[in-house]
Steps between C-alpha positions, in 0.01 A plus 500: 500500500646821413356756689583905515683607763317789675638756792460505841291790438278303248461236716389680816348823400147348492557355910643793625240732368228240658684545820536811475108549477466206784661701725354874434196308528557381835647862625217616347229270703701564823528885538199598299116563455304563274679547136782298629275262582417475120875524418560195702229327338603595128902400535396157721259453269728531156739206642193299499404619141855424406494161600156419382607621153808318450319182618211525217829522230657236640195263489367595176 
């Protein structure tokens, strides 16, 4: 198999940025009411849309 070599940037751009959301997120739902509540909801809430998306491609 002859694959293409990618960077570490390629490689872990996409998990960094999803913990990156994970953890304003979780700031977010600790110090906050109100619009940070919806904050919280929005960035926890992409990881899950993340995952559920790149499932469906894989299985289909």
């Amino acid at each position: 198999m002859n694959r293409s070599r990618r960077t570490l940037w390629q490689v872990f751009r996409a998990p960094l940025l999803l913990a990156l959301l994970s953890v304003v997120g979780l700031v977010a739902a600790l110090v906050g009411d109100g619009l940070l509540n919806l904050l919280s909801w929005l960035t926890l809430g992409s990881t899950l849309l993340v995952i559920a998306w790149y499932w469906s491609r894989r299985s289909g």
